[in-house]
Backbone as a printed PyTorch tensor [residue, N CA C, xyz], in Angstrom:
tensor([[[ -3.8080,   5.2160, -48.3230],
         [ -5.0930,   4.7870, -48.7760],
         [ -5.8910,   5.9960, -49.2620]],

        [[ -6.7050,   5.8600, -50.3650],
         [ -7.3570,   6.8380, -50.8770],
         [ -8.6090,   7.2250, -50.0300]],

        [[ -9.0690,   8.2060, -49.8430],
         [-10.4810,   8.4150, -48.8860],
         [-11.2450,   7.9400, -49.8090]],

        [[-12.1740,   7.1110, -49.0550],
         [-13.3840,   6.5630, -49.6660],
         [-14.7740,   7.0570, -48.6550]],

        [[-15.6700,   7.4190, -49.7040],
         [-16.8390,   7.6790, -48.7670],
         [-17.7700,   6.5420, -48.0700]],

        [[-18.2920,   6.2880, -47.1040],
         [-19.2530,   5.1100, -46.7600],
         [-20.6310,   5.4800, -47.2050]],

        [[-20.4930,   4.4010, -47.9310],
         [-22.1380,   4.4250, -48.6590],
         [-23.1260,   3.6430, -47.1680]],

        [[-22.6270,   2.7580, -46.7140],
         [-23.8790,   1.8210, -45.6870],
         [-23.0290,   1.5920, -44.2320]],

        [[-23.7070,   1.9550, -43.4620],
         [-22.7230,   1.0060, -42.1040],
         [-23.4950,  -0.7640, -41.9810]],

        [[-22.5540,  -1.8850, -41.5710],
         [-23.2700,  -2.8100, -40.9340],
         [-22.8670,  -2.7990, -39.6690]],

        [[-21.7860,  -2.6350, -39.4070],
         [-21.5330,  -2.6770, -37.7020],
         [-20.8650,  -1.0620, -37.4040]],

        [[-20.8060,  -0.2510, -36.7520],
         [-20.2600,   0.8910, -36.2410],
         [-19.6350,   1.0620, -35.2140]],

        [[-19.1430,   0.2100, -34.9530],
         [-18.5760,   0.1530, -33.5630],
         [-18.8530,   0.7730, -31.9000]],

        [[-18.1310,   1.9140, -32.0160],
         [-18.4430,   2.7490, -31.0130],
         [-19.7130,   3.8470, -31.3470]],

        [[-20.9860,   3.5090, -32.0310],
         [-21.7810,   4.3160, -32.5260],
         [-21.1690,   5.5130, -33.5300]],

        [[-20.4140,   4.9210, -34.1080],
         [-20.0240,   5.8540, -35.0070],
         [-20.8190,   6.6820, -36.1280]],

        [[-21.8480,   5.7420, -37.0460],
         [-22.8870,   6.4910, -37.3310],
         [-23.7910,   7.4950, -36.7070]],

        [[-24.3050,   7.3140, -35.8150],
         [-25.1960,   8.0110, -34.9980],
         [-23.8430,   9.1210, -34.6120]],

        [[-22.8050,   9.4720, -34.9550],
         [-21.9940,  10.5130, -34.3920],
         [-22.6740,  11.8320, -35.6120]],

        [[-22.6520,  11.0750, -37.0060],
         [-22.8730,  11.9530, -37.6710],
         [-21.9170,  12.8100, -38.2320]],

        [[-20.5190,  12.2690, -37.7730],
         [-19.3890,  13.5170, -38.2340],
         [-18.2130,  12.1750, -39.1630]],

        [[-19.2290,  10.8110, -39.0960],
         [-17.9700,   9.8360, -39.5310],
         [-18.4680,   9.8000, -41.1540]],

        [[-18.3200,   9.7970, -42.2310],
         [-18.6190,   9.5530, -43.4890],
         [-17.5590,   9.6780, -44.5460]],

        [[-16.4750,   9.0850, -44.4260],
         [-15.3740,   8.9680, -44.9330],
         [-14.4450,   8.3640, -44.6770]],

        [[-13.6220,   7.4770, -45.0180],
         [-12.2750,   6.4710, -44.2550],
         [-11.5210,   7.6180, -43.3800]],

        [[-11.3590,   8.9270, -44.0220],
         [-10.5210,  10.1150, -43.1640],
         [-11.0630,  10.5720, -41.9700]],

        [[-12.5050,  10.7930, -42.0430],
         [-13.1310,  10.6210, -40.7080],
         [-13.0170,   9.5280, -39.7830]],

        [[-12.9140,   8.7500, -40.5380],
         [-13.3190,   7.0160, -39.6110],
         [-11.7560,   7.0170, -38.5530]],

        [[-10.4810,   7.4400, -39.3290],
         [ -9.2800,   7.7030, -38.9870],
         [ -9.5310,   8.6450, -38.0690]],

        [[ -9.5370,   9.3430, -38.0630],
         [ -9.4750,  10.4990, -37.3780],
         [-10.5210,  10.4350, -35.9760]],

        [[-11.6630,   9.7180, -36.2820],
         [-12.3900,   9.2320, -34.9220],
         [-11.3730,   8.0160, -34.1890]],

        [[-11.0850,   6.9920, -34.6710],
         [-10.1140,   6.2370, -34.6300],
         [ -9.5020,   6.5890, -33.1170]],

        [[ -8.7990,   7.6170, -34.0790],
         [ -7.5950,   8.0650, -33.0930],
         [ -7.7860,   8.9200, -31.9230]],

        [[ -8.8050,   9.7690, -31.7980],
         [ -9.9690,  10.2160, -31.0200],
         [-10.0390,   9.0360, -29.5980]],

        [[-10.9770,   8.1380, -30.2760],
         [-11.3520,   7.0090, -29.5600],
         [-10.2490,   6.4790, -28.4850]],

        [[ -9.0370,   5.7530, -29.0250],
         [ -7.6330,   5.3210, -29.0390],
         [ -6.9690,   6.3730, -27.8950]],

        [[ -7.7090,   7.3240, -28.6510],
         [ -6.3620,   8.6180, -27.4620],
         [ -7.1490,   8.9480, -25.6450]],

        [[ -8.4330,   8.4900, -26.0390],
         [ -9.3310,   8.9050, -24.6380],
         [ -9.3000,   7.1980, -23.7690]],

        [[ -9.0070,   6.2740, -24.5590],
         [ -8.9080,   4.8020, -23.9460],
         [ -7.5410,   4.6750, -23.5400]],

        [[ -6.7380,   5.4100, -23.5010],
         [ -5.0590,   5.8490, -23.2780],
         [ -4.6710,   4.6000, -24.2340]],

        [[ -4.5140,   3.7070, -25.2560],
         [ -4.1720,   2.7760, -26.2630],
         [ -2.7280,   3.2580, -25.3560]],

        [[ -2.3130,   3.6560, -25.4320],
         [ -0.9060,   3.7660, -25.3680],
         [ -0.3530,   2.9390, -24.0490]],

        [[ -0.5690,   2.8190, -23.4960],
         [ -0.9080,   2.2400, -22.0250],
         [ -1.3790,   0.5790, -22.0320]],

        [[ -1.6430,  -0.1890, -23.5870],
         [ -1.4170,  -1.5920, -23.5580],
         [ -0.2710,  -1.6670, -23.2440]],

        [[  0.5150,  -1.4750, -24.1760],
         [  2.0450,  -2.5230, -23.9970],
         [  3.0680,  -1.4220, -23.5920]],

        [[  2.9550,   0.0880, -22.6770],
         [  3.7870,   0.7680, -22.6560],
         [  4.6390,   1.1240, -23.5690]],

        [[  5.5140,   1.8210, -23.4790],
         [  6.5570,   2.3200, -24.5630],
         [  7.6450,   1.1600, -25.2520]],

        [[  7.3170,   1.5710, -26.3940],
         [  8.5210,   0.0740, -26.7850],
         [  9.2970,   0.5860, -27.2420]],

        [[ 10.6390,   1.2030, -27.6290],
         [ 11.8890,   1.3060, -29.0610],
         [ 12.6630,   0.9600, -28.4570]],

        [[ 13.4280,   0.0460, -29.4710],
         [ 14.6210,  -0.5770, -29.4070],
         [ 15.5930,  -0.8240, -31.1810]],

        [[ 16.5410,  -0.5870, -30.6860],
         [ 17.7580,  -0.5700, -32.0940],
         [ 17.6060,  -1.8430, -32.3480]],

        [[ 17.5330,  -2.4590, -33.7320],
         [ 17.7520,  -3.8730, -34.1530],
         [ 19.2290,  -3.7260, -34.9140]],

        [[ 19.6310,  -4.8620, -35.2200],
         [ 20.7480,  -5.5750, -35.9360],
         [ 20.8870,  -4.5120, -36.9620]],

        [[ 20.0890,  -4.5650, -37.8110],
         [ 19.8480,  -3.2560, -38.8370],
         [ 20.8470,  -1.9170, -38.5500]],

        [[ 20.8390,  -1.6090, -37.2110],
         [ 21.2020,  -0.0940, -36.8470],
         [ 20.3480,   0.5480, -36.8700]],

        [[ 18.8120,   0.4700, -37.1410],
         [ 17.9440,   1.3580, -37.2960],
         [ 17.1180,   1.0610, -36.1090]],

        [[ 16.3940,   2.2380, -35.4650],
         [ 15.5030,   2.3760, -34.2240],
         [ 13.9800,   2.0970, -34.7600]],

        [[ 13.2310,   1.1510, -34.1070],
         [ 12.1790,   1.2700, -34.1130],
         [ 10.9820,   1.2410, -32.8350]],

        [[ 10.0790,   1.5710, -33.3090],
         [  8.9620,   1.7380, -32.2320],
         [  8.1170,   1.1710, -31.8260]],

        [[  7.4040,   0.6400, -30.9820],
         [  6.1370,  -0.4870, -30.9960],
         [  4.8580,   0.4910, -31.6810]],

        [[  3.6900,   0.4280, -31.9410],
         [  2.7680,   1.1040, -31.6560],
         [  1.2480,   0.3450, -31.8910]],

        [[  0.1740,   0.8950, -31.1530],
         [ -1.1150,  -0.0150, -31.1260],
         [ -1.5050,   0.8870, -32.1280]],

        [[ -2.4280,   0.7250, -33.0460],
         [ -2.9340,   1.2260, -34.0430],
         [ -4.3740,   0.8130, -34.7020]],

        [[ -5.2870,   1.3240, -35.1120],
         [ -6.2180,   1.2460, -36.3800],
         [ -5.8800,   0.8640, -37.4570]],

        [[ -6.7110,   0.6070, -38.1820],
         [ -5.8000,  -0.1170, -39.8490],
         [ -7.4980,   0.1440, -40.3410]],

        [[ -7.5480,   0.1400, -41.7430],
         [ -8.7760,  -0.3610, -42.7820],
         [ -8.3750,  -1.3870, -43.3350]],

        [[ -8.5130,  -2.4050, -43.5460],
         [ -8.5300,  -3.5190, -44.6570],
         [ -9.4860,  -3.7590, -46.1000]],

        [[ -9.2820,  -4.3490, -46.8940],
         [-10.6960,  -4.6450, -47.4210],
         [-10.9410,  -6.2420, -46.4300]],

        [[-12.4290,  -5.9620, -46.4560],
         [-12.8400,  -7.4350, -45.5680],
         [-12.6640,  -8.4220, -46.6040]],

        [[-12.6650,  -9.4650, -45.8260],
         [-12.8010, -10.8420, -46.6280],
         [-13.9320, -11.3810, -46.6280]],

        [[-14.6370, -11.4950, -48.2220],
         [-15.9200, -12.3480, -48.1380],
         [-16.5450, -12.5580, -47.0190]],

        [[-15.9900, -13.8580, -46.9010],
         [-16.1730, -14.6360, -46.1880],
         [-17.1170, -14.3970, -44.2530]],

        [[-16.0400, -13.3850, -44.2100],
         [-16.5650, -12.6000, -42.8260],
         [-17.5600, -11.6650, -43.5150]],

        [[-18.0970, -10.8680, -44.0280],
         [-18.5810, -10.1670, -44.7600],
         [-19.7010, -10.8010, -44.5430]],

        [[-19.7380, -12.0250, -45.0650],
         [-21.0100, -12.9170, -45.2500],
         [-21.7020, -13.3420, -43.8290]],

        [[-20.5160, -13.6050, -43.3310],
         [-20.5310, -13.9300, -41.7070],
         [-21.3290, -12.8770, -40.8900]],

        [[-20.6320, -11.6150, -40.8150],
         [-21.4310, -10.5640, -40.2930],
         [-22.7790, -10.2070, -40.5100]],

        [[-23.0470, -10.3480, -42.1190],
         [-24.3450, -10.2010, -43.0310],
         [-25.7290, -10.8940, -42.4960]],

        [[-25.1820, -12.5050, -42.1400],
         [-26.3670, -13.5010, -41.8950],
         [-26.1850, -13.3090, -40.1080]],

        [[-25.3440, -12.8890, -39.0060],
         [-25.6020, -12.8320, -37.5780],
         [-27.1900, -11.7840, -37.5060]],

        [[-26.2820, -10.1300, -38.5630],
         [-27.2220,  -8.9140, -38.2980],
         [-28.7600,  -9.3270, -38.5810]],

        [[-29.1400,  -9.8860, -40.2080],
         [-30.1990, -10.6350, -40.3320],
         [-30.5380, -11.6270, -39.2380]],

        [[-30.0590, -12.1540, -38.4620],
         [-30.9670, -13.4140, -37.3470],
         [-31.2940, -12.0000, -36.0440]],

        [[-30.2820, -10.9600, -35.4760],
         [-30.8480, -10.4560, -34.9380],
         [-31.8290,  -9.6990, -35.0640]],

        [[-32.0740,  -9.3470, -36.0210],
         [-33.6330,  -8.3170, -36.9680],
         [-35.0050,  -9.0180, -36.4780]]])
């Protein structure tokens, strides 16, 4: 994914704005994993790899992702933040 800068927050999760060091998808990653690594993430589903049919080994892993949102939620989120204002 290409770094994109954040022009607006609507939700920040873990106060990520107010960190002041997040303003970029590469930051947002990189807090991410920050976050993820002090909540031990690793420690949901324990260690997973196992060989498939394939012959090839793979790994479980819990992870972050960016998406683009969908409308729809977009809109959703948009009109909750407005009723709490």
């Amino acid at each position: 994914m290409k770094n994109l800068k954040i022009k607006r927050w609507i939700c920040d999760g873990d106060s990520l704005e107010s960190s002041g060091s997040v303003h970029d998808t590469d930051s947002l990653l990189e807090a991410a994993s920050d976050i993820m690594d002090s909540a031990e993430t690793w420690e949901i589903m324990g260690e997973i790899l196992f060989e498939a049919e394939d012959g090839k080994f793979y790994v479980g892993t819990v992870n972050f992702c960016i998406d683009e949102a969908n409308p729809e939620y977009v809109n959703d989120v948009l009109a909750r933040e407005q009723e709490s204002d």
